[in-house]
N, C-alpha and C positions, 0 to 999 in steps of 0.2 A: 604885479597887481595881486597875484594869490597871496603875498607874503605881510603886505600892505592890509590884505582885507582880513590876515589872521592876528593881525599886529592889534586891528580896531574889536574884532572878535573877544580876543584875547583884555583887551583893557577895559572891555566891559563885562567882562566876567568875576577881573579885581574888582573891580568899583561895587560889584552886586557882591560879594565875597567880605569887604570891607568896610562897606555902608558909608564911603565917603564920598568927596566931590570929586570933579575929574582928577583923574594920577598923570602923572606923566613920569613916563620908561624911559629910560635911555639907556641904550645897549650896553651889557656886563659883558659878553664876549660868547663867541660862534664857538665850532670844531666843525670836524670832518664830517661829521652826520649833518643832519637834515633838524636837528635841533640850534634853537636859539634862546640865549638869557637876554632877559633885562632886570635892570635894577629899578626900583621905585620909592618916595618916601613915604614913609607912613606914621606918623606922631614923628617922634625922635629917636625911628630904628629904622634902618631901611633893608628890603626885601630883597627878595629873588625873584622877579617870573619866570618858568621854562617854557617853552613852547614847542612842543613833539610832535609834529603830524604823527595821528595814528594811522595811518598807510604807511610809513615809514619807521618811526619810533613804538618802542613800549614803555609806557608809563608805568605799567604794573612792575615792573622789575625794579626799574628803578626804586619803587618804592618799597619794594620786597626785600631787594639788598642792602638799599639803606638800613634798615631795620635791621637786619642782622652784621652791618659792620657797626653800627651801635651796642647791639648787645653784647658783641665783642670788646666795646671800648674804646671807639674809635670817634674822632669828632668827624660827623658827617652833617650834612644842612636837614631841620628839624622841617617835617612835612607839615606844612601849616591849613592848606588847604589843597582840594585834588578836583579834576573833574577831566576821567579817564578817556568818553565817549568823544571829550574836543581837542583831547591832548595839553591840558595844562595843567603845573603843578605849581602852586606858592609855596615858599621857600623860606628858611633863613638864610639869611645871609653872611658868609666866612670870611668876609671882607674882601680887600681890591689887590692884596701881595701876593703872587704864586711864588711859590722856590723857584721855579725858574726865573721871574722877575727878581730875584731878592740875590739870585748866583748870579745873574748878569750883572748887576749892579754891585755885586760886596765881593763875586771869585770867591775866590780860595776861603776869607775870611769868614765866610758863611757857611760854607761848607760844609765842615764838620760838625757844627752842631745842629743844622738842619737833617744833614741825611744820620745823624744819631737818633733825634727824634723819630725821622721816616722809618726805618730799620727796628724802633722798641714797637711803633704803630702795626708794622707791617705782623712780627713775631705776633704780638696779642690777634692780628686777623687769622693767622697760621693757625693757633692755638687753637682757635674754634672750631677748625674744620668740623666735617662729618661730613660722609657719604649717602649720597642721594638727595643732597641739598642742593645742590645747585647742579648744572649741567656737566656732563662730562668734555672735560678738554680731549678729547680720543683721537684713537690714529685719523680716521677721516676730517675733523675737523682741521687737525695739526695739517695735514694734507693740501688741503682747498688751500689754505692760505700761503702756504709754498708755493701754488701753483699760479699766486695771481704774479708770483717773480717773472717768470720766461713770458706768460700771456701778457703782460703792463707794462714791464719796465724793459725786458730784453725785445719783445717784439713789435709794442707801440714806441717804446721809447727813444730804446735804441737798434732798429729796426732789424734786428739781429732774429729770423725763425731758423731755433734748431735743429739740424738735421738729425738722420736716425741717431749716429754716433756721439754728437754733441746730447741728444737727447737721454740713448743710454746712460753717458756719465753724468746728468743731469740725475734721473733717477738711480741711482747707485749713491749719491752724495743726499739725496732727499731718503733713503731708505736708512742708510747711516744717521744720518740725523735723528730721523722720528723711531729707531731702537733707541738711541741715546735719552731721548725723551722723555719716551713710553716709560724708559726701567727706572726712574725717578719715583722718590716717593712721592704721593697725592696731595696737597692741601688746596685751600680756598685759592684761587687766582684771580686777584682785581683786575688784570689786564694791562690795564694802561696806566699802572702804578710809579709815574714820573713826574717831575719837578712843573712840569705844567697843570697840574692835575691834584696837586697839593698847595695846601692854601698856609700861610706864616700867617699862626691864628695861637689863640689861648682857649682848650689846648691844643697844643702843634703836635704834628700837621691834622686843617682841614680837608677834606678828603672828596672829591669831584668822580664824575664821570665813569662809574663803577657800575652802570644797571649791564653791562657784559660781562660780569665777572661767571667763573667757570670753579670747575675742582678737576686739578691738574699737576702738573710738575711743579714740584718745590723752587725752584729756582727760575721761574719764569718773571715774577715780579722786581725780585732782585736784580736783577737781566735790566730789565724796563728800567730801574731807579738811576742803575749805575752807566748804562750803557746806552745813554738818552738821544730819543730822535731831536732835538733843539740844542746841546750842550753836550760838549764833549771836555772829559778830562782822562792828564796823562795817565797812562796805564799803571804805575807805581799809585796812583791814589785809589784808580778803580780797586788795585789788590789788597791797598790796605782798609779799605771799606766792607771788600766782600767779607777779609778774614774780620772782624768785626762783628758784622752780620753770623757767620757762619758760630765765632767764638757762643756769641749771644744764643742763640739759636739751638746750640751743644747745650746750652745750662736752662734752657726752656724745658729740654725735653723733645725736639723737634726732630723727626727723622731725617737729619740732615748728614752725610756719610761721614765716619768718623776721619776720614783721610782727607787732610784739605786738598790737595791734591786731585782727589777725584773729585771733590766737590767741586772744583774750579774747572775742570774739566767740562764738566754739566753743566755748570755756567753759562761758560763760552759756546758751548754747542745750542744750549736754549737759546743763549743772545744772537747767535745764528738765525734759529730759525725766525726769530722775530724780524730781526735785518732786513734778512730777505723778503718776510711779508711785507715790511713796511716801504720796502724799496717799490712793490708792486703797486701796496695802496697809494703811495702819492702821486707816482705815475698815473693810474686810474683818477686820482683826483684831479688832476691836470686835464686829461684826455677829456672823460666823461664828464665829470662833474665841474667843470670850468673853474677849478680853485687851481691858480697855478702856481700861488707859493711855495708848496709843498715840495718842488722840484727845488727848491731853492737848496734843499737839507739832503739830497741824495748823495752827495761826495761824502759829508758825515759817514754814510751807511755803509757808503762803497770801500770806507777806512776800516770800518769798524770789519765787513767781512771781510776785505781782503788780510787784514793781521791777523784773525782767526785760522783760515783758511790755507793762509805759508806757517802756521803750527802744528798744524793736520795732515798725514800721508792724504788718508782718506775723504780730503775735506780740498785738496791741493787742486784736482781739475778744474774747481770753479775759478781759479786766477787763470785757466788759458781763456776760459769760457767769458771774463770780464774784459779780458784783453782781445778777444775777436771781438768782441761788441763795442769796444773804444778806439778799433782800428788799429789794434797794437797786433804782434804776430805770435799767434798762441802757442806757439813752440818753444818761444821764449821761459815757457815755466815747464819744459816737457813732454809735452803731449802735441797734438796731431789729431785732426777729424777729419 
């Protein structure tokens, strides 16, 4: 009923917004938040509504960020109309193809010139940085979301609470981590900078879902691009993408470490920590918030860490630690709790 009566809310907010006869929405597509699109006609262009409970959502950001991945040079949806107090935003509209629809359906043959495009986009948002513009990605934040791994996905999930010593080396691979992190250079961080979240538009890509972007480790969005929660590609392409990125990135100016080597290193440890958040969050989506697709993609994740993690001395105990949690015998990779 609440979502029913913000739907009718909400359509009459367009209609007083656009001075026309009834509109009729039909849903552009959800996410993991509390936010909802719809699309609408209006003459011969059609729109975007959002719909942000402000208990839940911030419109302001959204709209703040937008602005500045534009100024940047980025195609983002053009803020047509706003009214903050109800949580709605009118939109343009970047059309109905995500990269992820356009890589599921083309593979490989899309590929590369989508994630070139993504990668020239991403570099021009890099470029903009500046500090004190947006939030700090910090140890504690990088943290919290580490932590929703053992709380979501190891203890709700898979019913696995770890003891003192499984906990130690728990914290020991979470500390390693977030030093590797930390000592990154800083640029803008869109967050959820991946194939679902980018739109196959003129010009490409259009760019979604970005009012949580942060200023953080260099290489976290790259991470996201390459190392996607819906789409997985072999490791030989992921590498030939990063050097790519990283090549580009060199001739920008971008403090990106001149050793691809350790660049890639950084990579994979940011795409870590992501893993693991993410492994949490869709757990947590499942449990709490009754979306239970999300569990559908957790092998994805559990591939992506566990390859990282048999590369890593240091990174190594989370394979006993995946393998007690899937009833496998954690000694198996060396270790003992």
């Amino acid at each position: 009923m609440y979502y029913v009566e913000r739907k009718l809310q909400l359509q009459g907010w367009l209609e007083a917004q656009l001075k026309g006869g009834p509109l009729t929405l039909t849903a552009a597509s959800a996410d993991a938040s509390f936010r909802r699109y719809f699309r609408l006609q209006y003459g011969d262009r059609t729109l975007i509504a959002m719909d942000a409970p402000p208990a839940h959502e911030d419109c302001h950001a959204f709209v703040r960020i937008a602005g500045l991945l534009a100024a940047a040079g980025l195609h983002v949806p053009e803020i047509i109309a706003s009214d903050f107090e109800h949580g709605f935003l009118l939109l343009s509209d970047l059309g109905t193809t995500s990269y992820l629809q356009a890589l599921n359906a083309d593979g490989a043959a899309a590929a590369d010139h989508l994630f070139a495009d993504a990668t020239d986009a991403l570099i021009r948002w890099q470029l903009a940085s500046k500090p004190g513009v947006l939030p700090p990605y910090d140890r504690a934040l990088l943290r919290r979301e580490l932590e929703l791994f053992p709380e979501w996905y190891l203890q709700r999930h898979r019913g696995l609470t770890p003891g003192a010593a499984q906990r130690r080396m728990l914290d020991s691979v979470f500390d390693a981590l977030l030093e590797s992190n930390l000592a990154q250079p800083t640029v803008y961080v869109h967050r959820d900078y991946m194939p679902r979240n980018l739109m196959v538009c003129t010009p490409n890509p259009g760019v979604l879902d970005f009012q949580d972007a942060v200023y953080g480790p260099i290489t976290y969005d790259v991470a996201s691009l390459f190392k996607d929660a819906f789409i997985s590609w072999d490791e030989a392409r992921v590498l030939d993408w990063t050097v790519r990125y990283w090549e580009k990135a060199k001739r920008a100016g971008l403090p990106v470490d001149t050793d691809f080597g350790a660049f890639y290193r950084d990579f994979e440890w940011m795409g870590l920590q992501r893993h693991l958040k993410v492994l949490g969050i869709f757990a947590r989506l499942h449990y709490r918030d009754g979306k239970p697709g999300y569990l559908d993609d957790t092998p994805r994740f559990i591939a992506y860490v566990r390859a990282v993690a048999a590369r890593y001395t240091a990174l190594a105990p989370l394979l006993a630690l995946l393998d007690l949690s899937e009833g496998k015998n954690g000694a198996s990779v060396g270790y003992t709790f």
